[in-house]
FIZAFI-730941 format. One record per residue (C-alpha): residue in one letter; x, y negated, z negated. Coordinates in pm, whole numbers, padded with zeros to 5 digits, always signed. Example, Ala and Ser with C-alpha at 12.3 -4.5 7.8 and 13.67 -1.06 7.14 Angstrom:
<sedos>
a+01230+00450-00780/s+01367+00106-00714/
</sedos>
This chain:
<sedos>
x-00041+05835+07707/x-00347+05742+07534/x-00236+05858+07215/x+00055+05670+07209/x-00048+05372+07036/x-00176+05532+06727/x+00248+05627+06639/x+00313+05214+06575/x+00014+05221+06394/x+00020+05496+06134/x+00456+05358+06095/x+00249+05081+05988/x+00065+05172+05721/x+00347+05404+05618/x+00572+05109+05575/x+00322+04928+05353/x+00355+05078+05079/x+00748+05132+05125/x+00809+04740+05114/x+00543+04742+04760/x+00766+05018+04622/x+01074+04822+04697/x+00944+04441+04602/x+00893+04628+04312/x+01189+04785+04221/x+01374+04482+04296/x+01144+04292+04027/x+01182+04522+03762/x+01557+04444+03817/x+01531+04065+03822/x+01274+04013+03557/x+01501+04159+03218/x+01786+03996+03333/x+01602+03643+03390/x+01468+03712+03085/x+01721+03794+02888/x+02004+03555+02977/x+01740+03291+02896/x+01697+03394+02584/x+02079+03490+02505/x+02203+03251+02199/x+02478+03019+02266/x+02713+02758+02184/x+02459+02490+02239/x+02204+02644+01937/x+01934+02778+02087/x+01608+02797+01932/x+01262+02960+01989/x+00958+02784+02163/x+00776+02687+01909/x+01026+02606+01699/x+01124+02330+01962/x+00755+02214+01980/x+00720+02153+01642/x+01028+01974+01656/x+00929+01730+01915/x+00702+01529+01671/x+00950+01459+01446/x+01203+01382+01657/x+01396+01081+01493/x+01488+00917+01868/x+01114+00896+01880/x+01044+00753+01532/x+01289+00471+01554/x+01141+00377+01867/x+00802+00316+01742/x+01000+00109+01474/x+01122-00082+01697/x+00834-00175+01878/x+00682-00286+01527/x+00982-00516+01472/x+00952-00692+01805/x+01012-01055+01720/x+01165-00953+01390/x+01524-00954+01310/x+01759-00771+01542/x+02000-00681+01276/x+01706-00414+01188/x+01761-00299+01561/x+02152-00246+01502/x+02101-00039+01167/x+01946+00213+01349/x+02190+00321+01569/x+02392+00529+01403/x+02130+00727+01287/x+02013+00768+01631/x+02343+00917+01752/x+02346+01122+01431/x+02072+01289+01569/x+02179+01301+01938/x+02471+01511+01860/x+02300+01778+01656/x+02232+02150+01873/x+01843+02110+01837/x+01820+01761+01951/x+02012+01813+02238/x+01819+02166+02358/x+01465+02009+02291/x+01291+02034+02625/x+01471+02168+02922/x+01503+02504+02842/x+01126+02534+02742/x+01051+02429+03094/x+01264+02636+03269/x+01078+02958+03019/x+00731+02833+03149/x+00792+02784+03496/x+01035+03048+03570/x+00917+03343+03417/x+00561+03310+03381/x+00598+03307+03803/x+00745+03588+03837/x+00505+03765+03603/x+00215+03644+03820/x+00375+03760+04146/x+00412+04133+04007/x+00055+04098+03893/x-00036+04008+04301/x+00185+04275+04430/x+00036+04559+04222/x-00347+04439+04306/x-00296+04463+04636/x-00089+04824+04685/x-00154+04983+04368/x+00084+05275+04415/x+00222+05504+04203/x+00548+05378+04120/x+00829+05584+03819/x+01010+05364+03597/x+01299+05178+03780/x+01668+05308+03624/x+01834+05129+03460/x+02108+04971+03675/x+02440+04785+03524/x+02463+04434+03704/x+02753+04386+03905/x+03046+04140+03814/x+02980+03917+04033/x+02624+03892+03967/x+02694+03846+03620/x+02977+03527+03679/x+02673+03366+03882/x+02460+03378+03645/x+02665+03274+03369/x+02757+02932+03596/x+02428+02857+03648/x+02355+02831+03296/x+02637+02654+03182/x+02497+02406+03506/x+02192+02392+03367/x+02306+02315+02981/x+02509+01978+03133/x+02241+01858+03292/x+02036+01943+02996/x+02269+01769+02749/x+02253+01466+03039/x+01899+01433+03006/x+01846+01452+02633/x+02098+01148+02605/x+01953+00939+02855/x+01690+00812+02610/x+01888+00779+02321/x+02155+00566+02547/x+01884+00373+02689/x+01755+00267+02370/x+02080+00250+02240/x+02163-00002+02586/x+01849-00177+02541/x+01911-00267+02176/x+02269-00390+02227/x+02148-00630+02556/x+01872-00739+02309/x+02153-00842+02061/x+02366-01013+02294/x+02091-01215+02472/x+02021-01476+02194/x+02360-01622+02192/x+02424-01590+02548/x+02138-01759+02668/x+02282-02030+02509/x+02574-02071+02694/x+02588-02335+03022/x+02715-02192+03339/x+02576-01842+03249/x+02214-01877+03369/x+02263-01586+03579/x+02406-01340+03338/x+02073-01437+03082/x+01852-01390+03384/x+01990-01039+03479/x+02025-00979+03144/x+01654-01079+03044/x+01513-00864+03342/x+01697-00585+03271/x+01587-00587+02886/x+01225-00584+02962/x+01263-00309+03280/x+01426-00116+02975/x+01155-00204+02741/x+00877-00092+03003/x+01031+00260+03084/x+01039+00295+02684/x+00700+00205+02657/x+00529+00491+02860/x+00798+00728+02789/x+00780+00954+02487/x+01020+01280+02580/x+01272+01310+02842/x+01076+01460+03061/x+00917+01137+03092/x+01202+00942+03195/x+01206+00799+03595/x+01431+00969+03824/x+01631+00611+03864/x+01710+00591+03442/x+02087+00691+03563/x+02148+00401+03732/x+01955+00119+03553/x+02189+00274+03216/x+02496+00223+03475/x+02382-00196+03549/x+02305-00207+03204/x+02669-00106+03102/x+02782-00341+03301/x+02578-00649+03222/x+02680-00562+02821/x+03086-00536+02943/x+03023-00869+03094/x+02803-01006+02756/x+03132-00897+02575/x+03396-01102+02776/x+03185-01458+02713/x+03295-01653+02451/x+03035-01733+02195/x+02994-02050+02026/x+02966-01967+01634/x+02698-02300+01642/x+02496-02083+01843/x+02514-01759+01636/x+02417-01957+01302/x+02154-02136+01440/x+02012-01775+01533/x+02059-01615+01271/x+01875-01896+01041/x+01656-01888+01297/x+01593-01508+01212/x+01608-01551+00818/x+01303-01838+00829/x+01111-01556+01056/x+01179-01245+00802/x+01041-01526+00534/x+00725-01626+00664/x+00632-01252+00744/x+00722-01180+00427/x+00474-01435+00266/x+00231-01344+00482/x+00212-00959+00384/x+00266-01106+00030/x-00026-01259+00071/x-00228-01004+00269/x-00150-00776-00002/x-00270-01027-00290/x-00626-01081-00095/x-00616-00664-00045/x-00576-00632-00383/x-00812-00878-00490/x-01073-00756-00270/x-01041-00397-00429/x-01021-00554-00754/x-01408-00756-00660/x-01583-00464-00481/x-01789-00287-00656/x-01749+00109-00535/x-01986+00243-00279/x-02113+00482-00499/x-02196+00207-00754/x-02421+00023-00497/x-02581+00357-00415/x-02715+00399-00758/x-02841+00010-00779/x-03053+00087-00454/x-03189+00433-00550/x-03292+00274-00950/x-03431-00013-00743/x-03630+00231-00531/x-03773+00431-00766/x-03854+00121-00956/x-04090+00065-00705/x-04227+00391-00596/x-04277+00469-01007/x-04601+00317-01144/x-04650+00381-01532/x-04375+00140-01579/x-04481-00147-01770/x-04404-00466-01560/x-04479-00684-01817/x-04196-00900-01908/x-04283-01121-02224/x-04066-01001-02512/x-04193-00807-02830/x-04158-00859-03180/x-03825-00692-03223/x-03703-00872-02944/x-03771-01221-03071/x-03710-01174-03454/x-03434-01322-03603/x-03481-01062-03848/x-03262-00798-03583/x-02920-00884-03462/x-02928-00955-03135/x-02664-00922-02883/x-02636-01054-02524/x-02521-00945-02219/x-02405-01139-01877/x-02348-00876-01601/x-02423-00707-01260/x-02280-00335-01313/x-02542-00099-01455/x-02275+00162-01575/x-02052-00139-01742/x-02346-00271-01895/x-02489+00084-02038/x-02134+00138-02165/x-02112-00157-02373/x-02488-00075-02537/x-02392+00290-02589/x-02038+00228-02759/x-02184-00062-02995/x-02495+00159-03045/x-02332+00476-03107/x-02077+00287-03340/x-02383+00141-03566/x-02503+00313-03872/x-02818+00098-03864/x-02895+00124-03431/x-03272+00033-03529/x-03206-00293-03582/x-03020-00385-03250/x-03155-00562-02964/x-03000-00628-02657/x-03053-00851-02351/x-02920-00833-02053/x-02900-01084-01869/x-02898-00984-01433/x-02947-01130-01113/x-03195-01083-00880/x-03062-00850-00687/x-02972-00624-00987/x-03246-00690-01196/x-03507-00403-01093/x-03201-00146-01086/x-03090-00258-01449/x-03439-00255-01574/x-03520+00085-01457/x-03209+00263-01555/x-03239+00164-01951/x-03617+00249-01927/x-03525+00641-01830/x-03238+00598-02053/x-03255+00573-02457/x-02987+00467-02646/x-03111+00546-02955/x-03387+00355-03110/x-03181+00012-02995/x-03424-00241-02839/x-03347-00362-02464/x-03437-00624-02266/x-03352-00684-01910/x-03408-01035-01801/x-03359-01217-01425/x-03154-01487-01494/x-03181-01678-01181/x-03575-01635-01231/x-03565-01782-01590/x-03401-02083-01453/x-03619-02173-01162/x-03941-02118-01346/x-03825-02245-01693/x-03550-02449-01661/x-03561-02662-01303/x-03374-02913-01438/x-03038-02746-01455/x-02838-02692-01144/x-02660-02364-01244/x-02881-02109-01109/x-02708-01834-00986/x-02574-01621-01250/x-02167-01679-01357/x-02036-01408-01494/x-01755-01436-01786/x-01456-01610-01574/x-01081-01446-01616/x-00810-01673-01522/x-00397-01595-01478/x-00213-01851-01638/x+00175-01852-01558/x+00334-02006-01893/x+00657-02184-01781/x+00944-02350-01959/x+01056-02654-01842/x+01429-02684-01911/x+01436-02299-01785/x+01197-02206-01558/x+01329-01900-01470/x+01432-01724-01781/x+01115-01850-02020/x+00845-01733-01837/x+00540-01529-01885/x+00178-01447-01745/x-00115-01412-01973/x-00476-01322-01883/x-00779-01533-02070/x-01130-01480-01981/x-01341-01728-02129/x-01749-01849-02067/x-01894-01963-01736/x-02125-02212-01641/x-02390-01998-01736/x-02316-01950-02079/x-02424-02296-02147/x-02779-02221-02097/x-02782-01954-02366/x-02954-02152-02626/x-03169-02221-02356/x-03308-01932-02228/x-03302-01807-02596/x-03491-02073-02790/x-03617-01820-03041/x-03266-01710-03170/x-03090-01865-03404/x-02749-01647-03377/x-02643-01385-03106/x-02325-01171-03035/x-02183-01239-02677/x-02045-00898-02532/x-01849-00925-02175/x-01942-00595-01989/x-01595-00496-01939/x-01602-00422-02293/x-01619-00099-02526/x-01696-00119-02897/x-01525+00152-03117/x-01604+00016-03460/x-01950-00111-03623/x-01967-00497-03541/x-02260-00511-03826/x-02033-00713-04059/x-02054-01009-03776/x-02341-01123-03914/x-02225-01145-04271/x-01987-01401-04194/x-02037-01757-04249/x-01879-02001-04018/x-02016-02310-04177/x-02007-02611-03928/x-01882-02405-03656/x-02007-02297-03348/x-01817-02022-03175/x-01658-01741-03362/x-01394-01616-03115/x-01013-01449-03115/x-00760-01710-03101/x-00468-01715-02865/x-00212-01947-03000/x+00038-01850-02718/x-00129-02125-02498/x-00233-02413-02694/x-00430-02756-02518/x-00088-02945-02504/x+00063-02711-02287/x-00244-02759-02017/x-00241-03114-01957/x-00253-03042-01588/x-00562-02841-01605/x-00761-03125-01836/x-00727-03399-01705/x-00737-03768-01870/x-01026-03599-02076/x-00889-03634-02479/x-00800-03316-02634/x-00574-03213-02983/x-00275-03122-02786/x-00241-02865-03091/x-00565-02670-03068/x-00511-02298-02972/x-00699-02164-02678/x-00958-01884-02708/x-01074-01540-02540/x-01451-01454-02477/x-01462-01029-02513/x-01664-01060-02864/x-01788-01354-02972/x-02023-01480-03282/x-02229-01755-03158/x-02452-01948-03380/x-02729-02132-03177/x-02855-02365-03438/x-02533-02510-03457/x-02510-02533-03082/x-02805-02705-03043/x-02687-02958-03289/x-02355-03054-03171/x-02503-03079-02795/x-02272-02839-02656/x-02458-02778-02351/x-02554-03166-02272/x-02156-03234-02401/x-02047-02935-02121/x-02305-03095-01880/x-02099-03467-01929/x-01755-03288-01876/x-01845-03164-01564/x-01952-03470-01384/x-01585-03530-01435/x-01461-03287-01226/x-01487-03320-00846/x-01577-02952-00716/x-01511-02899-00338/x-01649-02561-00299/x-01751-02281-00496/x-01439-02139-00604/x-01361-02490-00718/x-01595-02482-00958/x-01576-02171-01062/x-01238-02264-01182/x-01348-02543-01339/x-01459-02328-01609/x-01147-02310-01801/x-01110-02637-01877/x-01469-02673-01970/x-01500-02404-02188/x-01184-02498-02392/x-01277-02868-02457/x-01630-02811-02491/x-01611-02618-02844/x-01272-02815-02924/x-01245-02838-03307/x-01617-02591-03279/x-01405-02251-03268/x-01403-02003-03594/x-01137-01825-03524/x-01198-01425-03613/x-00970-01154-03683/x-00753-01067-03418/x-00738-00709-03500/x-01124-00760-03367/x-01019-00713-02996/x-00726-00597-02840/x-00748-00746-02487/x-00529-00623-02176/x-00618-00274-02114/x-00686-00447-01746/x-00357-00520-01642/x-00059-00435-01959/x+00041-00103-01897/x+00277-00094-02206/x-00062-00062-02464/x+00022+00127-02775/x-00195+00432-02763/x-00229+00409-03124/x-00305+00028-03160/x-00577+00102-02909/x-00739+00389-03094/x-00721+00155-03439/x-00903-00204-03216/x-01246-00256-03281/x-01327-00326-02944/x-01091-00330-02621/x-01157-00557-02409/x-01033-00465-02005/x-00932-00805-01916/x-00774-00802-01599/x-00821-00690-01231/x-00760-00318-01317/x-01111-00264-01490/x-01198+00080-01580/x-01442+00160-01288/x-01233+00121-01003/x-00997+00302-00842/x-00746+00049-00971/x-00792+00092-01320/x-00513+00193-01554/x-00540+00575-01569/x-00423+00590-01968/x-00726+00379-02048/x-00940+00504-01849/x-01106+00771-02127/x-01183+00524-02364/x-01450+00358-02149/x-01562+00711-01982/x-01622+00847-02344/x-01939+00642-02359/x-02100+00685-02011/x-02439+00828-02010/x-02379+01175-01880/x-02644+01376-01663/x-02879+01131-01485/x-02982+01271-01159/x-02915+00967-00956/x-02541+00979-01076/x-02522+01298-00884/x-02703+01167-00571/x-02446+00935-00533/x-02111+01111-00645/x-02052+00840-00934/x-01723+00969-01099/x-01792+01027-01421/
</sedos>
């Protein structure tokens, strides 16, 4: 009797292993069928997983709704043009099998997987291959209806966002004129709430899977508040009041990324590149860290004889400036007898000074000078002291009788208020050269100083295009020869006797007292019309072929006429340091950059 307890006992652990062995028989049936009706093609285009995740960035349902949060507040006929597309897409086979079979792969086989993994840790028996056993037909007929259950409700889900954009969209187009109607307060109510519940399920939603359980019927009340919208009768007052409504809104964001683009460009057009002000502050540290440079700043024999020809230089860009020395020098058959000063500010001026002392061009003299320290020491009494650099203006010519057919932009740069001063700072000098650093010289300028201008002051390129008449806006009541051509700064032959003798700078001094300045880009742009009637009648006009100007802005540049110029002169926004600048002309001012300093290196200057 005793012994009969150990019989349930041992039919115990004999029956263990006989419900393993069966568990997993019946799994090795389940799993290749699961598996491979799942992955059976179909109608419906099946494709692989990762096929369908790739495609779920790119889906276009999801693009255009990103667009159309952008264009909130915009025009709503940009709403209605993408609709079609968006069913486009809706019908295709990939769109419409996006997510729910990838689901039903993760969660349904990957779980059965793991449960055969729990059922063989724990038994661990010795188990042959299962047979291979042909499904019955009924078995088969099941299975086939439960797909074909699962693909509606699929092809149910993957709409629901495209209709409930589409929905959303066509309330949003009907509200405007509705709301305008008396006796419908209601139907712009319900029809207001349900635009923004639409809006806020769109807002956190980015797949379908996303969606709220509820979508169904909120798309149901939304149909119906639209088949209402459709029945009221809409005043054609109201529609054209919206719709001008919409036009003066598509116009004043259009002006205002107009002109967010135009301060963009002009921004990009003023900054110097990073890698430019990472040279000026090494040179500018190892100004000061290097001491066998001579610090003494009094000019030497060369560079106060007006036995050499002396040229002069306004500018803050080391590289611009050493280009224009190097072309002119390198151009020169006589480069002994050149001396060059360059005039900085103070921020600039221990950079510039150290870069052309490691630097030779030649056996040229050059002289770096702090302009705004020159005028504070020297000359207190003028109230220009913060260096100008040569000012660039766009003038729109315009014809009067048709202003739309005659028209035409040109680009001038002429002097700036600190140009005046010249015969100032140099009092030893009797004639100079004037070189703007957005210049490079490609023939010898030696026979400059052969020619004799007689009682003139300013030997410059004449643009007749524009003559004075033409700008009585920009003058003022000041008298002028309505027939005197305007002029270009780029090269320019200045004698300083003469200056000095005609009181240019006192005469430019008296014009501007004329001119109220509010600020300091108005008076910045007062140098125009300063510069123009200040050598009026004082202007020896030089060859044109001297200079060709534009390589700043005019793409349509001869190649040919540019490789003939003397000089070339990038005039313009696009200058030839930027990113900006006109790739063509580009190679003309990278021909003459100094090529191998170590500091260029340090700080990735493309050269």
């Amino acid at each position: 009797m005793k012994a009969q307890p150990l019989l349930p006992a041992s039919l115990k652990r004999r029956r263990a292993p006989r419900v393993a062995v069966l568990a997993l028989v019946l799994c090795s049936l389940l799993v290749p069928f699961a598996f491979l009706f799942d992955r059976a093609p179909s109608g419906g285009g099946y494709v692989t997983t990762e096929e369908r995740h790739r495609q779920e960035v790119v889906l276009p349902l999801v693009d255009h709704v990103v667009v159309e949060r952008r264009g909130r507040g915009g025009t709503v006929s940009g709403g209605r043009q993408d609709a079609p597309e968006r069913k486009i897409s809706r019908g295709s086979s990939e769109v419409i099998h996006q997510h729910a079979p990838e689901k039903r792969i993760s969660k349904g086989s990957p779980g059965i997987v793991d449960q055969h993994k729990q059922i063989d840790s724990h038994s661990k028996p010795k188990v042959l291959p299962a047979p291979k056993v042909k499904p019955s037909k009924d078995v088969v007929e099941s299975t086939r209806d439960r797909r074909e259950i699962s693909k509606d409700t699929q092809v149910r889900q993957k709409g629901a966002k495209a209709d409930e954009t589409e929905k959303a969209k066509a309330s949003r187009s009907y509200y405007p004129s509705i709301a305008k109607l008396q006796g419908q307060e209601a139907l712009t109510q319900e029809m207001k709430q349900n635009i923004q519940d639409h809006e806020r399920v769109l807002s956190v939603s980015t797949v379908d899977a996303d969606l709220p359980s509820f979508i169904n019927k909120r798309m149901e009340q939304m149909e119906r508040i639209i088949a209402r919208s459709k029945s009221c009768t809409v005043d054609c007052k109201n529609v054209d009041r919206k719709l001008r409504q919409i036009l003066d809104m598509t116009e004043d964001e259009a002006h205002f990324h107009m002109k967010q683009s135009a301060f963009l460009y002009n921004l990009g057009a003023q900054t110097l590149p990073k890698s430019h002000h990472c040279l000026s502050m090494r040179l500018t540290l190892e100004y000061f860290k290097s001491s066998s440079l001579d610090s003494d700043d009094s000019p030497s024999g060369k560079l106060n004889s007006p036995k050499y020809r002396h040229y002069v230089i306004l500018s803050r860009n080391i590289l611009a400036a050493s280009v224009v020395i190097n072309s002119t020098v390198s151009n020169c058959k006589e480069p002994g007898i050149l001396a060059f000063h360059i005039l900085t500010d103070a921020q600039n001026f221990y950079a510039m000074k150290h870069w052309f002392a490691r630097n030779s061009y030649k056996s040229a003299a050059i002289h770096v000078l702090n302009y705004e320290a020159i005028i504070l020491e020297k000359l207190p009494k003028y109230s220009i002291r913060e260096l100008y650099l040569p000012e660039e203006f766009r003038v729109l010519i315009r014809s009067i009788k048709q202003p739309t057919e005659n028209t035409r932009t040109e680009y001038l740069s002429v002097f700036s208020h600190s140009h005046f001063l010249i015969p100032e700072i140099f009092k030893y000098l009797n004639k100079v050269v004037l070189l703007d650093d957005d210049l490079v010289v490609q023939r010898d300028l030696s026979f400059l100083w052969n020619i004799d201008m007689g009682d003139k002051v300013n030997g410059a390129v004449e643009f007749c295009g524009l003559k004075l008449g033409q700008m009585r806006n920009v003058l003022g009541k000041t008298a002028y020869d309505p027939k005197s051509c305007a002029w270009m700064s780029g090269v320019n032959l200045i004698n300083l006797d003469k200056w000095r003798e005609h009181n240019i700078t006192e005469n430019y001094l008296l014009l501007m007292k004329k001119f109220k300045f509010k600020d300091e880009q108005s008076l910045r742009a007062a140098a125009f019309p300063l510069s123009l009637l200040s050598f009026q009648h004082l202007i020896y006009p030089l060859d044109e072929k001297l200079t060709l100007s534009g390589l700043g802005y005019d793409y349509g540049i001869d190649e040919e006429v540019a490789r003939r110029s003397a000089s070339l002169h990038y005039n313009g926004n696009m200058k030839p340091w930027l990113e900006l600048g006109i790739p063509d002309y580009k190679k003309y001012w990278k021909r003459f950059l100094v090529r191998g300093d170590q500091f260029l290196d340090e700080c990735n200057v493309n050269t």
